[in-house]
Phi, psi and omega in degrees: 000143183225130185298153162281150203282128125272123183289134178264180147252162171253100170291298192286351169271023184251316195308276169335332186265332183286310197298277189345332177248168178283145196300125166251114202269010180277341185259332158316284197300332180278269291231308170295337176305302160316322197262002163006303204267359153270316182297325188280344165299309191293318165279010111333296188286346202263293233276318166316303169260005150277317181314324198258016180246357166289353208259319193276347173238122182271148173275169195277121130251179185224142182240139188231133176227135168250131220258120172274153192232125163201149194260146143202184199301037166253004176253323194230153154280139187318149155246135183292173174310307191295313218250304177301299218293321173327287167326289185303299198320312203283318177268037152245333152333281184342307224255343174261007191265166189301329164271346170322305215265326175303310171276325158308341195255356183282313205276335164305289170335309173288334211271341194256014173080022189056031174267148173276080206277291157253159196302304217206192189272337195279322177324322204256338159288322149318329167290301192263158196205175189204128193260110165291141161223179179300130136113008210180206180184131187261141197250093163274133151263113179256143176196170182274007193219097206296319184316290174308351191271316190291292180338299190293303217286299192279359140340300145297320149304322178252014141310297135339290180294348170281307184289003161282316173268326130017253167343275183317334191274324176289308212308310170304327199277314148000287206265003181271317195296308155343307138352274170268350150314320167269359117331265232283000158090342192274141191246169123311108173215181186292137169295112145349278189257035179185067198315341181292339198262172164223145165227170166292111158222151182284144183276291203302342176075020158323077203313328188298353205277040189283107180298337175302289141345306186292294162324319152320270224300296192285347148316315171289327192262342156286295211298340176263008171285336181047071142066008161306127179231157223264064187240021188237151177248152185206146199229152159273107158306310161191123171316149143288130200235126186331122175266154196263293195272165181256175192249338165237129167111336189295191185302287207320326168288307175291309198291310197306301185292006153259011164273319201303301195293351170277001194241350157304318176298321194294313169343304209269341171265359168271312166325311188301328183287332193237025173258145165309179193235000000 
């Protein structure tokens, strides 16, 4: 009986043979044209196996809400470039510090019905991301899940608008105090009987007036401002709205690059096969 001979092949000395020659692309093209129906098989199998490798990533999505911030000149006199840029740096803090980020994740939970979306503030930074653009700021949430990914971004949009107004409201009350310390003539000066000391005295003789007090009070009401000044109007512009599509990951993505990298591969082995030796 007699069995048939199986031929092996040598890929890398086809590999050796194609580079050693000049490439003829009529003929690269001739060879595939024939071979139609391997190549197009080979992008079949590819598209196949990006599908089932979709399975294993799940998608990215991202929700955006835009807070507009602009300052304005009916409160302050113009700033240079350098003093705005100062001013926003300070509500971009804002808009990253752990309470911030803290209350964001409380108003998350209720907007999700008390389901726990993230573990912790560091989770929740890791998510998110936070874009200047003129005039404003775009508050991006990224997740795998949109309803939560939008549900976190305006969450985080209203949060933001409360410590901003917050934040504006000691900046003002600051500066009423600020105020009425400079009406009232006071100063700092050296303690009489003790060179060590310094006290508050006054011009105006205001028996109601304890400048001591007064001071506390704008100590305290700068330290709540987080460096916020009271020149800016800032809107929520647009709500985060359920995003449909993902921006990573998706099926449509995996099958398309395994077709794509199966029909390359078929291209380059149908060439490998049918070159001479």
């Amino acid at each position: 009986m007699n069995f048939p001979v199986v031929r092996s092949v040598n890929w890398g000395n086809r590999v050796n043979i194609l580079l050693k020659r000049d490439i003829d692309t009529a003929a690269m093209l001739h060879r595939a044209i024939t071979s139609w129906y391997v190549i197009l098989l080979a992008g079949l199998v590819g598209a196949i196996i990006g599908w089932l490798i979709s399975f294993t990533r799940l998608p990215l999505y991202q929700a955006s809400v835009f807070i507009e911030y602009a300052v304005d000149y009916s409160r302050t006199a113009h700033m240079d470039d350098i003093t705005v840029h100062q001013a926003y740096e300070q509500v971009r803090r804002m808009l990253l510090a752990d309470g911030t980020l803290q209350a964001t994740l409380d108003a998350t939970q209720e907007r999700a019905g008390g389901e726990l979306i993230f573990a912790d503030t560091a989770e929740l930074r890791s998510q998110i991301q936070l874009s200047r653009y003129p005039g404003g700021f775009e508050l991006i949430v990224y997740g795998q899940d949109p309803e939560q990914s939008s549900a976190a971004a305006n969450a985080w949009a209203e949060t933001a608008l409360e410590e901003t107004e917050k934040a504006i409201g000691h900046a003002i009350r600051a500066a009423e105090l600020q105020s009425e310390i400079y009406k009232a003539g006071c100063k700092l000066s050296a303690d009489p009987g003790n060179s060590e000391r310094v006290v508050w005295l006054c011009a105006s003789g205001r028996p109601d007036l304890d400048p001591d007090e007064l001071a506390d009070d704008l100590l305290q009401e700068v330290q709540q401002t987080r460096g916020i000044l009271p020149i800016f109007t800032f809107s929520l512009l647009q709500e985060a709205q359920v995003p449909t599509d993902p921006i990573a990951w998706s099926q449509g993505s995996f099958i398309l690059a395994g077709a794509l990298v199966g029909l390359f591969l078929g291209f380059v082995g149908v060439n490998l096969y049918k070159c001479e030796k």
